[in-house]
N, C-alpha and C positions, 0 to 999 in steps of 0.2 A: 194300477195306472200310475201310480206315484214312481215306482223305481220304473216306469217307462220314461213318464217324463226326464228322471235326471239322468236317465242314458241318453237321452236325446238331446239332453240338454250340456252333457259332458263330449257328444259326439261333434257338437256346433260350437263347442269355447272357442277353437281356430278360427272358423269362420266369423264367429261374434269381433274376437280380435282382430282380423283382416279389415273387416266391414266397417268398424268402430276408428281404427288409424285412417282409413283412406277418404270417407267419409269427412272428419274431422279437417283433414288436413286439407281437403278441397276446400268447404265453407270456411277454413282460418284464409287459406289462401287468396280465393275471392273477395274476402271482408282486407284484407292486407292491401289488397292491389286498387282496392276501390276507395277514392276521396269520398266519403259520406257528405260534406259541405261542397263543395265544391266540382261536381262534374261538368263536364261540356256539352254542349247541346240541347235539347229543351227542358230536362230536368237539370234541376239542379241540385235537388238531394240523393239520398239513398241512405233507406233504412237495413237493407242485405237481407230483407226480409224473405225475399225470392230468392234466394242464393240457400238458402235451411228449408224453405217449402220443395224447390226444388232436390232436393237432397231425400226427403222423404218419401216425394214421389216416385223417386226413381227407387227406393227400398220396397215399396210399396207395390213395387213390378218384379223385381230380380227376385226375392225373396219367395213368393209364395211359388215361382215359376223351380228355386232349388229344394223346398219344401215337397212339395207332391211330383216331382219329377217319377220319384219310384211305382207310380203307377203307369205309365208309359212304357216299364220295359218288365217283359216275359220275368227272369230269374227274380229282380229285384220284387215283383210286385207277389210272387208264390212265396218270398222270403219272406214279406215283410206279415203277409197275409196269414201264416202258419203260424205266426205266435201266439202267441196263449193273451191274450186280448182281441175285442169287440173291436170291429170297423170304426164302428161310431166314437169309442174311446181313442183308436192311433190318430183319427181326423182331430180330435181337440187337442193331442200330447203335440202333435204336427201345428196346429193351429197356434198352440200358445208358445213352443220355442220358436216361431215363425215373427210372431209377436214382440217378444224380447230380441230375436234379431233385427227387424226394424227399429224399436224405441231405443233400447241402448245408445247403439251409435249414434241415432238421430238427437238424442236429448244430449250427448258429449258434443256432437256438431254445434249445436243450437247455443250452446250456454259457451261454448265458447266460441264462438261467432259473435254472439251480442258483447262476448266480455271485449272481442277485438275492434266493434264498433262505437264500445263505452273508451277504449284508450284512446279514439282519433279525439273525444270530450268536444262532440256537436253540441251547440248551445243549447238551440231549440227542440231537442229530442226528446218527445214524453214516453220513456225509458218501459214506463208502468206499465204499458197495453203490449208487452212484450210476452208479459208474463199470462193475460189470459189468453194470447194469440199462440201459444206455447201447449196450454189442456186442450186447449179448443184442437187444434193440429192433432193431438194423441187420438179424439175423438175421430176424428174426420179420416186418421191414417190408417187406425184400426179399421173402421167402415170400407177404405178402398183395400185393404188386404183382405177382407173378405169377398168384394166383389172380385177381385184379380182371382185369388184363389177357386172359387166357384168357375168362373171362368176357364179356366185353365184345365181343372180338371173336368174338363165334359169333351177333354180331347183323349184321343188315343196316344197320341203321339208328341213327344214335344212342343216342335213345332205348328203341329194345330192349335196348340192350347195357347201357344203368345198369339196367334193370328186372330185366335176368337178373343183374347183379350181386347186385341186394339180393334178389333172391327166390330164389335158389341160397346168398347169405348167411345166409340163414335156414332153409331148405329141411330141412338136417340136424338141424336146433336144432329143428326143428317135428317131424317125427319122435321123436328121442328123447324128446320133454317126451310125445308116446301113449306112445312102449314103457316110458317111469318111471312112467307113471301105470297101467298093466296092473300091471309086473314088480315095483314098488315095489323100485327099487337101494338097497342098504344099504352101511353102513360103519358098521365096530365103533366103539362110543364107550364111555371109559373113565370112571367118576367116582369119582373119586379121592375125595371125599367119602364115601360110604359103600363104595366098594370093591370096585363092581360093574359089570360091562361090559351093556351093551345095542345094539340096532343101531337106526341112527335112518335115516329117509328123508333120501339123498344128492340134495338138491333142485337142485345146482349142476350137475348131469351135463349136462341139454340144453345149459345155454349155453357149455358144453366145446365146443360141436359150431357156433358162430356164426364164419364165415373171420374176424372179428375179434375174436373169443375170446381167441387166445394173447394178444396185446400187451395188451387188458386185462385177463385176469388174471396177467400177468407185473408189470405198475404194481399191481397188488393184492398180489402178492407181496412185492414191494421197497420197497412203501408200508410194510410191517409190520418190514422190516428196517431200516430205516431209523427210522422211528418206537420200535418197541420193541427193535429186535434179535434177534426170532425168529417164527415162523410154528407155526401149527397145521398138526395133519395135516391136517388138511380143505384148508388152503389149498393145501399141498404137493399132495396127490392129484389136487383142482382142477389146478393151474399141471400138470402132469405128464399128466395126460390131454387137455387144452388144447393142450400144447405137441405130444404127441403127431400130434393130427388134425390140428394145426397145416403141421406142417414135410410130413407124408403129403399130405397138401393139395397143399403147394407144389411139392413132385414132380412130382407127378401134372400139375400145370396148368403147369409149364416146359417139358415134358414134349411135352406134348399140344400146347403154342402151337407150337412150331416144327413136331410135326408137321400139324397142319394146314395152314401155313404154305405148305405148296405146294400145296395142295388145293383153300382158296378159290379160286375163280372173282371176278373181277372186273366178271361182266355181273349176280355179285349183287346188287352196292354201290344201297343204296334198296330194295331189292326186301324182300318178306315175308318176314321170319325166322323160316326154318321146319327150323332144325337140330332136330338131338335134344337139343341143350342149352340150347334155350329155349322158346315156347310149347309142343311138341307133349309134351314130358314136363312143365313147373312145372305148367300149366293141370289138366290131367287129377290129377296129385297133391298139389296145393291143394286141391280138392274133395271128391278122396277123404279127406284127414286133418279136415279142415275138417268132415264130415258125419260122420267116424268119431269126436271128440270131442268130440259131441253127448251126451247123459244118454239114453240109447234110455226109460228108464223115466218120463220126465216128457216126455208126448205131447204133451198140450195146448201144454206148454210149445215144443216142439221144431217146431209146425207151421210159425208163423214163420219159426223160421230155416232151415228145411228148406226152405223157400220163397226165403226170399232166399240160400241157395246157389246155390238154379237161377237167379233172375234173375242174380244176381251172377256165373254161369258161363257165360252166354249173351250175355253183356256182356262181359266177357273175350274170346270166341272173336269176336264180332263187333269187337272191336278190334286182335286178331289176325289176322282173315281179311280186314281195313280195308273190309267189306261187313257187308252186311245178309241176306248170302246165304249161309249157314253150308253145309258139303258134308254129306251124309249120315255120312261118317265120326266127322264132331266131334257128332253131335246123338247117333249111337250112342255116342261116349265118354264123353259129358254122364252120362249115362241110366245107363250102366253104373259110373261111378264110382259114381255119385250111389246104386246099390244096394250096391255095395260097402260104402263108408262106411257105409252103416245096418249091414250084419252085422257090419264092426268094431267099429262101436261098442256094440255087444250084447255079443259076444266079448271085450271089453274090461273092461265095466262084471260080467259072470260073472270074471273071473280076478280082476282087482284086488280082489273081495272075498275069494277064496279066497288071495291073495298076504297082505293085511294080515294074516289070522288064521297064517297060517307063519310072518312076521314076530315075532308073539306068542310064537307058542309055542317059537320058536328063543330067544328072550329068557330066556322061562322059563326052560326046558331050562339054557339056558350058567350060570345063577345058581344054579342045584339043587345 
């Protein structure tokens, strides 16, 4: 596995070098163009700290997608598959120059980004939380390059595999934002002005639940330490429930990639991706949420788009099934989502009324 590794890793210097200048030279660029002290409009600082999270995240996509691409095509994936190594060993040799093509660049990004934001010499910048916002990101990048990659490869084809990344990206975050909008989640809030506690809708919970959640709200975190030197509860509970699903996440999809890893078949590569981790579960549960967080009580209103969920899911499955000839099974699952969703969203739009008035009166109740 060793001389697999430094062939692969002697096969990516180009790319490592490409990725590493352009990389670099955006985050200097950004950190150049931006007043740290002094912006316009309601902030007034900037730490550029989203200018390097962002830069990882987008490594954190392109990377595992040029990484296991060679499973998607016929000749590549009988080449790669005939050498004299285990699946499970090319998935780690893959894994970890995938790895070193993220972090490189991103650690030369980062360290000179901050050294560009140390030359504008901000007063009030505690410089210091740069530094464990910095490990923390290696954590949290490596975690999303294994969920992308898991992702990715549970397609046949390219193109499936970025689809199921971003729509498995969101998939959880689209959930939560129904069950917040039925359960209405709280958190105590304290005002210290008159002296009284109430609980306010915790609006930030779904996007706890985006695989790229934790690293931005980790740069949301360290933005506030760095700028002011302390954080709200709200941020804290945010970053800690983020971080949470976060690293759960990454388990689960290191996890899963190797085991599948002997599994695929290589007379799938091109063929219709028809795992359970991509159209046959996203299609069927985009619909259903999608029709379930409709207003059941505004009809008129609702025909419209009641309408263009069916086209819009009939067009989906016909670009799934790469025909025009949908099987009986997908036209039953259309049909039957498609009444699902309307009970949820009845069921939904009854509780969330009954949630807000609890809301109330727990309010009440705590000030009495």
């Amino acid at each position: 596995m060793k001389r697999a590794f430094l062939y692969e890793l002697k096969r990516n210097l180009l790319p490592l070098v490409i990725f590493s200048v352009i990389t670099a030279a955006v985050c200097l660029l950004a950190v150049s163009t931006t007043d740290v002290e002094h912006l316009t409009g309601y902030v007034s600082r900037n730490s550029c700290v989203w200018y390097f999270m962002a830069a990882l995240m987008v490594l954190c996509t392109v990377v595992p997608v040029m990484q296991f691409s060679y499973r998607m095509h016929t000749r590549s994936v009988d080449l790669w598959y005939c050498l004299p190594i285990s699946r499970k060993s090319l998935t780690l040799v893959r894994t970890l120059v995938g790895l070193i093509l993220v972090f490189v660049p991103y650690t030369l990004a980062y360290w000179l980004g901050v050294a560009g934001v140390a030359v504008q010499q901000p007063e009030t910048f505690a410089f210091i939380w740069y530094l464990p916002n910095y490990f923390l990101s290696l954590v949290l990048g490596a975690g999303l390059f294994g969920v992308n990659a898991f992702l990715f490869t549970r397609a046949n084809r390219a193109s499936d595999g970025i689809v199921f990344m971003l729509a498995w990206g969101c998939a959880l975050a689209m959930l939560m934002w129904y069950l917040s909008e039925i359960f209405r989640f709280v958190i105590p809030y304290y005002d210290s002005r008159y002296g009284t506690t109430s609980y306010i809708y915790f609006s930030n919970l779904p996007v706890c639940f985006f695989t790229f959640g934790p690293i931005g709200w980790s740069a949301s975190l360290f933005d506030k330490f760095i700028l002011t030197g302390a954080a709200e509860y709200s941020d804290w509970l945010t970053f800690g429930i983020s971080l949470g699903v976060g690293l759960a996440e990454a388990v689960a999809a290191y996890v899963l990639l190797f085991v599948y890893a002997d599994r695929d078949k290589a007379e799938n590569a091109a063929q219709i991706s028809s795992s359970w981790w991509g159209y046959r579960v996203l299609l069927p549960f985009y619909l259903t949420l999608t029709v379930a967080m409709l207003d059941p009580t505004a009809i008129s209103y609702n025909y419209l788009f009641y309408g263009l969920s069916l086209i819009g899911a009939f067009i989906l499955y016909f670009a799934y099934r790469r025909s025009f000839r949908l099987k009986k099974e997908d036209i039953i699952s259309i049909l039957v989502c498609f009444v699902v969703g309307v009970a949820l969203s009845i069921i939904a739009q009854k509780l969330s009324v009954e949630m807000v008035d609890n809301i109330y009166i727990l309010t009440v109740c705590l000030n009495c």
